[in-house]
Legacy VTK file of the C-alpha trace (Angstrom):
# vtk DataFile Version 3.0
C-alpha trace
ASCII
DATASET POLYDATA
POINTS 466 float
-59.758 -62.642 -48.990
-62.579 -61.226 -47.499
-62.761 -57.912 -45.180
-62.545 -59.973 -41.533
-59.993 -62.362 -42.549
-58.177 -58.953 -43.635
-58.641 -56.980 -40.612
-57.595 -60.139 -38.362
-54.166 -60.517 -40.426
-53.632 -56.795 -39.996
-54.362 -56.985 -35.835
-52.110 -60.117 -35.571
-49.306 -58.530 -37.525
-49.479 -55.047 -34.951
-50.027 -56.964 -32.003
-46.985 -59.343 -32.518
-43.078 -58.659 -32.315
-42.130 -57.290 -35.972
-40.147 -60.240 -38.491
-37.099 -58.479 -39.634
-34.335 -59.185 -42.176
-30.724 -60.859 -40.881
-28.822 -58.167 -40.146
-25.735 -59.310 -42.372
-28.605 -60.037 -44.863
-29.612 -56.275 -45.061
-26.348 -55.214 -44.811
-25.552 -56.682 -47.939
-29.030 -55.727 -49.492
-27.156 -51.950 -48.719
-24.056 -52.608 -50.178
-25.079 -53.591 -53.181
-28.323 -50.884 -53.513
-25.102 -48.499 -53.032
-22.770 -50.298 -55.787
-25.469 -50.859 -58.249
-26.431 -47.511 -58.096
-23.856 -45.092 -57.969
-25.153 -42.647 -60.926
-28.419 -42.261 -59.178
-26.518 -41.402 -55.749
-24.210 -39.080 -57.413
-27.486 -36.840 -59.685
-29.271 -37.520 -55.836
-26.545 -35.501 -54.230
-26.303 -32.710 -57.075
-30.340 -32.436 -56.921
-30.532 -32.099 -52.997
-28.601 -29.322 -53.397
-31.266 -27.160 -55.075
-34.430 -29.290 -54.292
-35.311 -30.012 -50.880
-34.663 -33.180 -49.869
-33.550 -33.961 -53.415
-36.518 -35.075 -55.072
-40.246 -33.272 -56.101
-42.451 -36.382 -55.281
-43.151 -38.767 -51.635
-43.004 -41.575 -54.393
-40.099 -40.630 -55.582
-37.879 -41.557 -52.432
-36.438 -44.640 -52.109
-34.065 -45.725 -49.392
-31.389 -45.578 -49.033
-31.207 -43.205 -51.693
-33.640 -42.538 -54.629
-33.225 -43.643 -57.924
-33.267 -41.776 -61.523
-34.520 -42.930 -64.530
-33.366 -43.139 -67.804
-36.341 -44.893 -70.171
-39.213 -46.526 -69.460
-41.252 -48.969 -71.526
-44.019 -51.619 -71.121
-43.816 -52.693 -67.490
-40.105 -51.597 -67.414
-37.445 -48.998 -66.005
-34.337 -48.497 -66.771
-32.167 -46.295 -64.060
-28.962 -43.554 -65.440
-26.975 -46.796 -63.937
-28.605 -49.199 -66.450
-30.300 -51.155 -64.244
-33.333 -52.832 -65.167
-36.046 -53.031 -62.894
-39.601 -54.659 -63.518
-41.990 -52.038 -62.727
-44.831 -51.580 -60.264
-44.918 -47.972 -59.127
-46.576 -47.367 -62.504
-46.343 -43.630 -61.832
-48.455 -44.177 -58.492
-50.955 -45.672 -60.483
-52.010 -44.060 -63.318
-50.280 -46.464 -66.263
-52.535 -49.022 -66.922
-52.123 -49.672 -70.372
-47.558 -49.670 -69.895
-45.057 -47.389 -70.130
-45.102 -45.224 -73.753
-47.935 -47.059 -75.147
-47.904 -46.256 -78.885
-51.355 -45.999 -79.880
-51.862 -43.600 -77.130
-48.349 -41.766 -77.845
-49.090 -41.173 -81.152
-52.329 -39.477 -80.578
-50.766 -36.757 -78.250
-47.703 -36.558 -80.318
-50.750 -35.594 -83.351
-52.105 -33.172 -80.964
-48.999 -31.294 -79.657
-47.731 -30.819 -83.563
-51.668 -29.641 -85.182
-52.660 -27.188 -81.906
-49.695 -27.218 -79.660
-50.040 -28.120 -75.797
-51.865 -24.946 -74.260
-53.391 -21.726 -76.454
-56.391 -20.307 -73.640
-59.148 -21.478 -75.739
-61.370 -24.215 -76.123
-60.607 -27.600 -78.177
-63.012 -29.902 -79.461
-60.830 -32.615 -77.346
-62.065 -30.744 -73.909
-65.750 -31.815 -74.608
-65.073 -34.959 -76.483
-62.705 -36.200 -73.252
-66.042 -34.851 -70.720
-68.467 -37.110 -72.974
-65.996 -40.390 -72.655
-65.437 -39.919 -68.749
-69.377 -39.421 -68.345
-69.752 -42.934 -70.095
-68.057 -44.641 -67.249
-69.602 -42.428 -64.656
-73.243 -41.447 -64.949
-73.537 -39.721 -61.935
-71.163 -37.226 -63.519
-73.949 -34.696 -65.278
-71.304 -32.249 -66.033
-67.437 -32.237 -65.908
-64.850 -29.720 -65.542
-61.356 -30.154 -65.897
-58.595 -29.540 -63.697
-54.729 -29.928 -62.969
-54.155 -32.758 -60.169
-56.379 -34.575 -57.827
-55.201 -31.841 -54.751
-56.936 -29.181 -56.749
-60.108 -31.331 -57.366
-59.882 -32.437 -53.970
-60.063 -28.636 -52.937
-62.460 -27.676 -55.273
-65.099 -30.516 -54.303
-64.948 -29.353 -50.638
-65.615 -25.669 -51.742
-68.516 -26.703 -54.235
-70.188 -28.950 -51.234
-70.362 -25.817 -49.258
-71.732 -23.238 -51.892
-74.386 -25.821 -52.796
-75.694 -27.296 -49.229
-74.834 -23.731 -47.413
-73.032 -25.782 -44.855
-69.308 -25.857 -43.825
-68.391 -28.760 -41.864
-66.885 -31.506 -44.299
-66.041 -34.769 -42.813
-62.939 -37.596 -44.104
-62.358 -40.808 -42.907
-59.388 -41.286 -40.830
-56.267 -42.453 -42.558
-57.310 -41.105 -45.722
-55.319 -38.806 -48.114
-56.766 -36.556 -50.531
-54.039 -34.449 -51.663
-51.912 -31.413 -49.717
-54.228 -28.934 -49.865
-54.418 -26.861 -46.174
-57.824 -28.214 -45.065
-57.385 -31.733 -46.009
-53.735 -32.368 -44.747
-55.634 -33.626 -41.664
-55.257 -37.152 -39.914
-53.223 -38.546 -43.008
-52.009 -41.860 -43.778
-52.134 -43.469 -40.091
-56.152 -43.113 -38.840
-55.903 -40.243 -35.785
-53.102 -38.687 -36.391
-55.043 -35.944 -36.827
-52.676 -32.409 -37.523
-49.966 -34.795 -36.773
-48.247 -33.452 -40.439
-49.981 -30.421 -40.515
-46.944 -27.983 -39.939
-47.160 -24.480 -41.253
-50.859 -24.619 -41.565
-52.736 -22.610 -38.607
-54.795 -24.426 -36.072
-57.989 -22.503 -37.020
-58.288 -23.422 -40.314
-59.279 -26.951 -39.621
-62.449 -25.393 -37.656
-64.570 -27.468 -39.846
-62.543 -30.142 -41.230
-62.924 -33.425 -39.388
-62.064 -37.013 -38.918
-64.216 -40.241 -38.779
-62.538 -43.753 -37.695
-62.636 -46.167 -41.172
-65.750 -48.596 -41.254
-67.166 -46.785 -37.739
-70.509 -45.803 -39.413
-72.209 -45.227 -36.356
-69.470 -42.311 -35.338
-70.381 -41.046 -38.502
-74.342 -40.729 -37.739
-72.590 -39.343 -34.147
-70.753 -36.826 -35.575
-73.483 -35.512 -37.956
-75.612 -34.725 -35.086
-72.983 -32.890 -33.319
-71.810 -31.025 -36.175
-75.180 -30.579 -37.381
-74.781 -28.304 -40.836
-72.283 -30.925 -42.562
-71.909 -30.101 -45.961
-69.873 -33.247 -47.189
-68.197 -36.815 -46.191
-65.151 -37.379 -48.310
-64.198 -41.078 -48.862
-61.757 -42.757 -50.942
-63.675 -45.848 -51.795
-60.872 -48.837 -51.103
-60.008 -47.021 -47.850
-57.622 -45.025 -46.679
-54.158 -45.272 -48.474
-55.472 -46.617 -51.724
-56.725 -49.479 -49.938
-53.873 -49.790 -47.860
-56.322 -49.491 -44.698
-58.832 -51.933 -46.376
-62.897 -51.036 -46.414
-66.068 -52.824 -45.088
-67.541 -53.643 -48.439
-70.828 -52.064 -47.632
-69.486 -49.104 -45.952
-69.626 -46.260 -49.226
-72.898 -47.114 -49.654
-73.856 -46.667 -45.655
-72.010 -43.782 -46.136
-73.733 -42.320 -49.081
-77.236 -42.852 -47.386
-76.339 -41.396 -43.789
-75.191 -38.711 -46.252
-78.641 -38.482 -48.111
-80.714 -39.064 -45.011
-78.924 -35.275 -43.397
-78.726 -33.170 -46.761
-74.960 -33.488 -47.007
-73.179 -34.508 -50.055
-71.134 -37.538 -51.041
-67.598 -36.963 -52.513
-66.012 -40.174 -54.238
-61.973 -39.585 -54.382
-61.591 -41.786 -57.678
-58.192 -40.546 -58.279
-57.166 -44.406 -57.606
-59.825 -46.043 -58.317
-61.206 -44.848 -61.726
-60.169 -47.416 -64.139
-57.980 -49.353 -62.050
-60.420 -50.411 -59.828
-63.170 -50.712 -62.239
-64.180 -48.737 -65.817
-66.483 -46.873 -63.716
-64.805 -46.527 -60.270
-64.982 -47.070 -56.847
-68.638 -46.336 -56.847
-69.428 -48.676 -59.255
-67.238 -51.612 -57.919
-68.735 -51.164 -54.684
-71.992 -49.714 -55.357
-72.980 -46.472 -54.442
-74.031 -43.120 -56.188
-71.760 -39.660 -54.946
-72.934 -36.335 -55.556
-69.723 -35.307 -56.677
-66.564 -37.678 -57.961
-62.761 -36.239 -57.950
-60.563 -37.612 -60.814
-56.893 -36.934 -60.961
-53.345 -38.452 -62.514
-55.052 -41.942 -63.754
-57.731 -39.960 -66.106
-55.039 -38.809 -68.384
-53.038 -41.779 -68.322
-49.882 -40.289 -66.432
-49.810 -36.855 -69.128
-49.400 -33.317 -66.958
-52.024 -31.342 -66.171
-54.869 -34.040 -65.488
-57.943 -34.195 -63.774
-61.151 -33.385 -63.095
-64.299 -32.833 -61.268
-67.875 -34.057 -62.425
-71.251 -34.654 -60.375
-74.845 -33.937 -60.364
-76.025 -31.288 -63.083
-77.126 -28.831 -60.524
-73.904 -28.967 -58.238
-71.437 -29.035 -60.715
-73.133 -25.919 -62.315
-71.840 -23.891 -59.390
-68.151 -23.784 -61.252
-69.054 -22.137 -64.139
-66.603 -20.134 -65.552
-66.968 -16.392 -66.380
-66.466 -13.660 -64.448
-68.689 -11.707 -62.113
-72.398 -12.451 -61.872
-74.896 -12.290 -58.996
-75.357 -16.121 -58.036
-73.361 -17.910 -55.552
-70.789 -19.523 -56.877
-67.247 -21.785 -56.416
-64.901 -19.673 -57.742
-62.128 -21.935 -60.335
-59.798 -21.331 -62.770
-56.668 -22.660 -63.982
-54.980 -21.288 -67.228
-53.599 -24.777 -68.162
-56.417 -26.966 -67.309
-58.394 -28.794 -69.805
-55.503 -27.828 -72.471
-55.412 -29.927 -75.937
-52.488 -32.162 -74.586
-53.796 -33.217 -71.344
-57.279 -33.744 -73.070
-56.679 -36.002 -76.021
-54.471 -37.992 -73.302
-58.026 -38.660 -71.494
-60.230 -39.210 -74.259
-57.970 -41.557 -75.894
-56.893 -43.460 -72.573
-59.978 -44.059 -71.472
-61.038 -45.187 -74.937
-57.710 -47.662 -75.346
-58.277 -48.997 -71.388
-61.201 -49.658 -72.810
-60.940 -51.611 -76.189
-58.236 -53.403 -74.777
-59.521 -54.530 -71.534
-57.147 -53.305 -69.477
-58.656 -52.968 -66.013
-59.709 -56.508 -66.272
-56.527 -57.947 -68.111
-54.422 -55.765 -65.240
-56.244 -57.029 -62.791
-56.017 -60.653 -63.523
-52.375 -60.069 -63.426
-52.984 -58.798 -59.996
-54.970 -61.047 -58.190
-52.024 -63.865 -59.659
-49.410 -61.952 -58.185
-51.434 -61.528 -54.530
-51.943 -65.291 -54.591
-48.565 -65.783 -54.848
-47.310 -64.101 -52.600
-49.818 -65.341 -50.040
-48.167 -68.533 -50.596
-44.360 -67.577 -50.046
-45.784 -65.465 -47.166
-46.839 -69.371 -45.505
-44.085 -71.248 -47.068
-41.883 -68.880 -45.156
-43.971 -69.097 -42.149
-44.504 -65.281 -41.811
-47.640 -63.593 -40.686
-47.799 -61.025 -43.953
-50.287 -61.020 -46.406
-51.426 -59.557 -49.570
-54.647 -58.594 -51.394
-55.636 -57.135 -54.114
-58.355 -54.758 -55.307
-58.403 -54.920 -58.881
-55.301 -54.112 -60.055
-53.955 -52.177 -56.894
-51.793 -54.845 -54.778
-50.998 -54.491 -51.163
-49.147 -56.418 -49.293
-48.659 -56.329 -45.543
-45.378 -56.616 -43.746
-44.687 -54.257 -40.872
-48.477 -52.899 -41.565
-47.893 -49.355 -40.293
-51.011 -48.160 -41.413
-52.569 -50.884 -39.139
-51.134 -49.287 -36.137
-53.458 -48.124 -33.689
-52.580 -43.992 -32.480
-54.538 -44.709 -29.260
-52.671 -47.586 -28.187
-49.848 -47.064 -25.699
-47.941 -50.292 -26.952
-48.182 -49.994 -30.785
-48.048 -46.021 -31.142
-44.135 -46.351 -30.506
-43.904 -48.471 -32.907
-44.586 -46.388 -35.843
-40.960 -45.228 -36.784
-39.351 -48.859 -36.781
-42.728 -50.231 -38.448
-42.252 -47.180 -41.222
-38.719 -48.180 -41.645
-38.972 -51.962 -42.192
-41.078 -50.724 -45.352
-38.068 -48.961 -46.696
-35.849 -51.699 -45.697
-38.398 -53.864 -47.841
-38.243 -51.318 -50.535
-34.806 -51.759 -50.502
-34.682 -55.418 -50.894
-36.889 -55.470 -53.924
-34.572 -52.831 -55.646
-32.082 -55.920 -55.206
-34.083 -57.894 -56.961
-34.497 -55.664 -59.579
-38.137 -55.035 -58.690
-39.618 -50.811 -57.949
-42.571 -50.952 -55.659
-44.872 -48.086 -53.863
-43.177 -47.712 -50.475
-42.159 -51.077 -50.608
-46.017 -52.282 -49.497
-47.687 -51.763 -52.973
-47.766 -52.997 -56.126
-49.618 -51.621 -58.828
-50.198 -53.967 -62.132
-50.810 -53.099 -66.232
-51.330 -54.996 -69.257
-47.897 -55.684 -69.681
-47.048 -57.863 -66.419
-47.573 -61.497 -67.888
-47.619 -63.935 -66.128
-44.040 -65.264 -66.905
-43.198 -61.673 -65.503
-45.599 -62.130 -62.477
-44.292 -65.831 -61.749
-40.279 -64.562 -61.952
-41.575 -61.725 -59.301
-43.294 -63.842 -56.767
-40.101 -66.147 -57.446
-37.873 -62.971 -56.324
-39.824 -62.324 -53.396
-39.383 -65.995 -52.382
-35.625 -64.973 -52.434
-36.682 -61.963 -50.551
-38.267 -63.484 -47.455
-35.484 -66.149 -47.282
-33.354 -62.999 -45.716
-35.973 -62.571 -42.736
-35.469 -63.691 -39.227
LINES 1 467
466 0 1 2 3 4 5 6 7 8 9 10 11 12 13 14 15 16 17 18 19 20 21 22 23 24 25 26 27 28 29 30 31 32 33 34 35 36 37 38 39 40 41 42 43 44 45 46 47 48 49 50 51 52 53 54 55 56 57 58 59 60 61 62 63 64 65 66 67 68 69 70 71 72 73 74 75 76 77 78 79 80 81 82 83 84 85 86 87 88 89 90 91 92 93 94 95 96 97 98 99 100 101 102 103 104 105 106 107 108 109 110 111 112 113 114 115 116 117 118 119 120 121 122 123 124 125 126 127 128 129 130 131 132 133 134 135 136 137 138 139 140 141 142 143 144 145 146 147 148 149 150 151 152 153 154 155 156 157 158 159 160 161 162 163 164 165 166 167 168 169 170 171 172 173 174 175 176 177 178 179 180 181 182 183 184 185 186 187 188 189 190 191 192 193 194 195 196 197 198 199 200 201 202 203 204 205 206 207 208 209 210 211 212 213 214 215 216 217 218 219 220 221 222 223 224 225 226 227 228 229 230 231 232 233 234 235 236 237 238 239 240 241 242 243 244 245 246 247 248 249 250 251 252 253 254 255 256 257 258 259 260 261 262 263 264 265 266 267 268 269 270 271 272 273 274 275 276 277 278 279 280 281 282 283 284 285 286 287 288 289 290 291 292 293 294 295 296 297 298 299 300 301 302 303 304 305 306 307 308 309 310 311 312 313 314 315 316 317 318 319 320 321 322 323 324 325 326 327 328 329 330 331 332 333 334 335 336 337 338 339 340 341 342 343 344 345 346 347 348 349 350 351 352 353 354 355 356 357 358 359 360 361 362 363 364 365 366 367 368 369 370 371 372 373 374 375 376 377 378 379 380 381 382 383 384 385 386 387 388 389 390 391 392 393 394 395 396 397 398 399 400 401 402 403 404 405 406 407 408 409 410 411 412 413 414 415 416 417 418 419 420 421 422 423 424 425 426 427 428 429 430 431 432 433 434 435 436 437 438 439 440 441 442 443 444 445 446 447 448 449 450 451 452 453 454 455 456 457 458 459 460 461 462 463 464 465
């Protein structure tokens, strides 16, 4: 499906009265979400009570309660209630090769026995893992490790502006790139703008802003207002992993409206890398950043992982040490690049790629966005999926579609938001975990008898809508 057809399924599905589910239909989709799962309500209830809102992650929710786990394996989880449900959440994206792969287990399991998890010095794995993420990505010179794609995120702003001596740093709308201060900033919906930003003063998004998706020429506007722009950040399938789908040659337009004003280019590969392609968004779509962010997917779903690499010069503004005379982005981060977290990376990226993963995951992807294309028109419903790679969306109330500006569809969000989790809901009952009930994300271990039984259950699914 190709970007137009995409953007005219997304403004037909906003502009038209939302399909919804039978109401006895949900009802019972309720009732039995609440029977199945009365172990997970009851640990829900005992964690709310000492963890706001009862869970840690925005993934983690489900409604109309979340769910706990008690194993996972392959593509599967099991729930405390001993449910069995085929997996897509995939840890938000970062299992590619299945849950507990062995030949990847084993090699931590080596590490954490010889050297432990964490001792504050360096480990051969820390270089070895820089040298296998530089194969996929050239344009990373150097590499330093991190935590989580928030603090890379953070870092890569900072970096932009020690290097180019600029501060304004532009993302596209809709985008998310972790919860740092600066970049929770016209999230998830394109202008929203500080919309979730409570708790975080007005001035400090002084030089943080916003371009529309695709709108290059408001980008070449808004570098001659701004003037000293030190970076555009992008994540390269569009905002929302993909979610708010990008004009194919947009990166690279961005990358040389970049170029052509002396800012820098920073790729948010914290989806992309591997999933989307061995070496990324940037080299699925084409384009060359100054600096690339890396986060959960680089370590295969292990703690502690991710990194920042770039340009030789650039990424050379990090070094560690203390003191010194030149300018520099100040980093550190007692736990980063730790043994565990490292030989999780080297040997992930190494096992992705001897086993073909990203193309074997993706296969199973594209088969699964077919399908449900065709339920979608056997059902005579206006969704859609696609796919990039092996990252599956599939459009239903398309909330992320909605247009802020517009007086009709901005009301809309809330009961467009909840239909998702109403959707979420439904797969639950069919034994199926999605992202936010609008993703799916695919790995090695989704065959296709387990692809064809899901499209099968969705069929089931969209029998229950209006």
């Amino acid at each position: 499906m190709d970007y137009d057809e995409m953007v005219a399924k997304i403004e037909n599905i906003v502009n038209t009265p939302m399909r919804e589910f039978n109401s006895e239909e949900l009802q019972g989709i309720v009732e039995r979400y609440e029977k199945n799962h009365i172990k997970s309500k009851e640990a829900f209830e005992r964690a709310r009570k000492v963890i706001p809102g009862g869970v840690e992650h925005n993934l983690a929710f489900n409604y109309p309660f979340p769910l706990e786990s008690k194993k996972v394996w392959d593509c599967y989880m099991e729930t405390i209630d001993d449910v069995v449900l085929t997996d897509y959440l995939m840890c938000g994206g970062p299992i590619i090769l299945g849950h507990n792969y062995k030949p990847l287990t084993e090699k931590v399991v080596n590490t954490i026995q010889d050297f432990g998890c964490c001792h504050g010095i360096t480990h051969e794995m820390e270089y070895k893992a820089a040298e296998q993420l530089q194969k996929y990505f050239p344009s990373c010179e150097k590499v330093r490790w991190l935590q989580s794609g928030t603090e890379a995120d953070m870092l890569a702003i900072r970096i932009a502006r020690v290097f180019t001596g600029n501060k304004h740093v532009i993302k596209i709308g809709g985008s998310y790139h972790g919860w740092a201060d600066q970049l929770v900033y016209d999230l998830h919906i394109p202008g929203t703008l500080r919309m979730e930003s409570h708790g975080i003063p007005k001035p400090v998004f002084k030089y943080i802003d916003s371009c529309p998706p695709n709108d290059i020429e408001r980008l070449k506007e808004m570098f001659k207002e701004k003037r000293r722009v030190a970076a555009v950040i992008i994540e390269p399938m569009g905002g929302e992993s993909g979610a708010i789908p990008v004009e194919p040659s947009f990166n690279k337009q961005v990358e040389e409206v970049c170029h052509a004003n002396d800012a820098l280019l920073i790729s948010d590969e914290v989806v992309c890398a591997f999933r989307l392609d061995m070496g990324g968004g940037q080299a699925y779509f084409g384009y060359e950043p100054d600096i690339s962010v890396f986060g959960k997917i680089v370590g295969h779903g292990y703690p502690s992982a991710a990194a920042i690499g770039g340009r030789a010069e650039i990424i050379n503004t990090v070094a560690a040490g203390v003191g010194g005379g030149s300018k520099r982005a100040y980093c550190g981060g007692t736990i980063a690049a730790n043994p565990l977290t490292c030989t999780a990376a080297y040997w992930a990226m190494k096992l992705v790629e001897e086993t073909n993963a990203t193309k074997i995951a993706g296969k199973a992807a594209t088969r699964l966005s077919n399908g449900m294309n065709e339920i979608f028109k056997k059902h005579d419903l206006p969704w859609f999926s696609y796919n990039y790679n092996a990252t599956v969306h599939f459009h239903t109330s398309c909330v992320f579609g909605i247009d802020i500006t517009d007086p009709t569809q901005a009301p809309q969000i809330k009961e467009r938001k909840e239909f998702m989790e109403e959707m979420g809901a439904a797969l639950v009952d069919q034994n199926i975990i999605s992202v936010a009930g609008s993703r799916f994300y695919t790995c090695i271990q989704h065959t296709d008898e387990i692809i064809d039984e899901t499209i099968q259950k969705i069929d089931e699914i969209c029998e229950k809508i209006e």
